[in-house]
N, C-alpha and C positions, 0 to 999 in steps of 0.2 A: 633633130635637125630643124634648122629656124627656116621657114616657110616664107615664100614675100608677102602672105597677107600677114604673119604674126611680124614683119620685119615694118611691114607700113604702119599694122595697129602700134609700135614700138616706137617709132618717130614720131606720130602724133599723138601717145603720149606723153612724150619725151620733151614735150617742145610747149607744156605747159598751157594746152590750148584753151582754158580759160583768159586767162590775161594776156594770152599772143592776140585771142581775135576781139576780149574787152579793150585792149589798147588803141588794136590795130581800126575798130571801130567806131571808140570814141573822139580820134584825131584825127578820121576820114570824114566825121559830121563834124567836129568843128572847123577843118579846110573847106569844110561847103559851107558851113553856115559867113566867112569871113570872105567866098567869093570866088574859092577852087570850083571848075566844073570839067565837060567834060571827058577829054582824053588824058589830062592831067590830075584831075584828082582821081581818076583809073588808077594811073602812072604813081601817084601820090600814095595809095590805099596798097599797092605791091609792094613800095620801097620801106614804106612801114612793115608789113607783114613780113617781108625776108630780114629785117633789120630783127626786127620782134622773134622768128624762128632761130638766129643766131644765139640772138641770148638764152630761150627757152633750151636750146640743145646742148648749149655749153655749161648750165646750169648743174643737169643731168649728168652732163659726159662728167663733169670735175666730181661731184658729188657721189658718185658712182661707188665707190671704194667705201663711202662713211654709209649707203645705203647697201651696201652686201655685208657689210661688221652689226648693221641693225636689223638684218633681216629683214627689211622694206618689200616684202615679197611682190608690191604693188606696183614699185618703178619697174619699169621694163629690161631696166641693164639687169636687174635682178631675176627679172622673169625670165631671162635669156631673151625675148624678144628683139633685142639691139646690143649691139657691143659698142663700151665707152670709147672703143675707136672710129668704130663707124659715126658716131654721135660726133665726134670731135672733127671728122672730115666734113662731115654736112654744117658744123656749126661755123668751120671757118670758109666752107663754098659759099653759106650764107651769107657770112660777113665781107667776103671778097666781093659778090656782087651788091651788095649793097653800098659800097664806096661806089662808085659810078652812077649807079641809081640815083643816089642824093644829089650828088652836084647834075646828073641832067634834068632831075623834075624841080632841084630851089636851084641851082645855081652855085658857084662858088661858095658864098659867104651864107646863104640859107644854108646847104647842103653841108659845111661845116658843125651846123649847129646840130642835126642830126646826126653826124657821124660822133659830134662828143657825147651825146645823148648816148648814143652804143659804146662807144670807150668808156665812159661812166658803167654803165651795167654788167659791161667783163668784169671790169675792176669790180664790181659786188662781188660779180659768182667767184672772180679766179684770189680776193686778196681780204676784201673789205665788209663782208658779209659773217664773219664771225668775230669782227672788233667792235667795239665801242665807237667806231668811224660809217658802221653799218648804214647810217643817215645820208651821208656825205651823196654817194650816187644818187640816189634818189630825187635828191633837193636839186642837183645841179641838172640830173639830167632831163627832168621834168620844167625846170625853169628854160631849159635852150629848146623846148616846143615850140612855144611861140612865137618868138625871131625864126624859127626853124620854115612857119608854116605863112608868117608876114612876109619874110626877106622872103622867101624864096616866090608867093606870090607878085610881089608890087614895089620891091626891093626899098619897102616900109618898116620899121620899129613898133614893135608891139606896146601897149603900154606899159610902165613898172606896175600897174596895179595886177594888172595878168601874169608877168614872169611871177611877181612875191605869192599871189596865190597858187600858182602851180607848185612854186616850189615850199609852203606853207601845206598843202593839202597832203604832197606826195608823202612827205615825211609823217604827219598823220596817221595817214593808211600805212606807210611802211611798221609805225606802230601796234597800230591797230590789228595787222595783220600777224605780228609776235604772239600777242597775247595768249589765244588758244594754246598755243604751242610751248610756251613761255616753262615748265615746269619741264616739258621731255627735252628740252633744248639744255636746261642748266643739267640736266640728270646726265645728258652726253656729251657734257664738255665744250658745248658751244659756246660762243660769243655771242656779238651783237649789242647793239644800244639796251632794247630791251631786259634783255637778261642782263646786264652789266645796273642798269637803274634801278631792275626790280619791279616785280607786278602792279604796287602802289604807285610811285615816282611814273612810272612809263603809262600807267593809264592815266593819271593828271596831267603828263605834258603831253598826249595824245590831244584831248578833251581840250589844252589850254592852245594848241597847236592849229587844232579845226575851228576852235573860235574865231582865230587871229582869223584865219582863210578865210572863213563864213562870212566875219565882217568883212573884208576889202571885199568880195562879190558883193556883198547884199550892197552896199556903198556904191560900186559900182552900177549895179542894177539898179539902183534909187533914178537916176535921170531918164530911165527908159520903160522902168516897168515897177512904182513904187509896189502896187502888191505880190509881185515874184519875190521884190526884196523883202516885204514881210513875210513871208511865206517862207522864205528862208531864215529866219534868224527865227520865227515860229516853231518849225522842225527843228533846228537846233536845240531848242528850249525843253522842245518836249523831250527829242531823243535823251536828253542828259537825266533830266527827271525820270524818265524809265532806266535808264541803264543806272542812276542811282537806289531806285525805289526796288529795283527787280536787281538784287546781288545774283555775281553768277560772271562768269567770264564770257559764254555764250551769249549773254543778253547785252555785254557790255559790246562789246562785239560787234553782231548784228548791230545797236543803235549804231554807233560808231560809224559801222560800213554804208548804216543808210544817209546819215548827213553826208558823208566823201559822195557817192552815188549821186545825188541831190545838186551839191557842188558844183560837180564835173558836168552836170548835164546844165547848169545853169550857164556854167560859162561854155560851154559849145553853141549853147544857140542865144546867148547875148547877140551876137551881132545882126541877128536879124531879127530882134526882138524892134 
């Protein structure tokens, strides 16, 4: 019999709480560093995290079935710790309150822009996450942060340099983050960009994808902080040279995830640099 402490450890880890509270964290500092404070960026930092616990739960609940045929004894719906029904009610209580949420902390037309940021990341977990279209969510939903977090602040336009690098960086990591995985993914009949390009092709446009990024940041950051923006195109340089020099998908990997890492924190506290 499932316990509610084995049913709560089972939703939190079902809900993927790395990237629910990496997300939810790093677009809570960069609403402050652009001007959110605060009862609002409270209000801002919740609407993220239930948006963000939507996706982590629906992830799990769908995937549920390919993770009992693999023996994933690790996920919870496997452990019995949570039933992919219970996961699928909590992911859609999540997503229900978080359509109101968005429009009352951005407003209509912000609050739109996060609500497609979560239509975008169903559509991964429920369609688009084992096609060669795998990119697709990523790119879009990661570009509609920043009108998400402008509009809905000062009912302001983000600049194109910011949407192109959110949506240049995400897809990146979205690679970056195949790789490891890349061999047990085609062994079970997965999809995805990755596996469909292949380990060589998908870590070259990974590599050719973080540069594009790197430059429009480091570019940007030229008018406000030339040596941040050396410092970035610096770590780029190196990471590439190790993750060349040091074969190994692990090593390619790690570099990889530390320029994203790098990236994102550069442009969170752009604006108050």
């Amino acid at each position: 019999m499932t316990t509610p402490l084995r049913r709560l450890r089972g939703f939190a880890l079902a809900c993927h709480a790395a990237p629910t509270i990496g997300v939810t964290g790093v677009m809570t500092v960069f609403a402050w560093s652009l001007g959110w404070s605060g009862a609002s960026l409270a209000l801002l930092a919740v609407t993220i995290l239930v948006g963000q616990l939507s996706v982590g739960w629906s992830n799990d609940a769908y995937d549920s079935g390919l993770d009992a045929r693999s023996a994933r004894a690790a996920k919870p719906t496997v452990a019995g710790d949570v039933s992919p029904r219970a996961l699928w009610l909590a992911a859609f209580i999540a997503l229900a309150a978080a359509i109101p949420l968005s429009v009352l902390v951005a407003g209509l037309l912000g609050g739109a822009f996060h609500l497609l940021a979560l239509a975008m990341a169903w559509l991964y977990n429920l369609r688009l996450s084992r096609t060669a279209w795998s990119w697709l969510p990523y790119a879009v939903a990661f570009a509609a942060a920043p009108p998400f977090l402008t509009l809905g602040l000062d009912d302001r336009w983000p600049p194109l340099w910011m949407i192109a690098a959110f949506a240049l960086i995400a897809v990146s990591a979205h690679l970056a983050n195949a790789l490891p995985d890349l061999a047990a993914d085609r062994d079970a009949g997965l999809g995805g960009l990755a596996v469909h390009l292949g380990e060589r092709t998908s870590t070259r446009l990974c590599w050719l994808l973080l540069t594009l990024g790197t430059g429009v940041v480091a570019a940007a950051m030229a008018e406000r902080s030339l040596l941040v923006s050396v410092a970035l195109i610096a770590v780029l340089i190196g990471a590439a040279l190790v993750g060349r020099r040091l074969a190994g998908r692990a090593t390619a990997f790690n570099a990889l995830l530390a320029v994203v890492a790098l990236d994102v924190i550069a442009i969170a506290i752009l604006p108050v640099l």
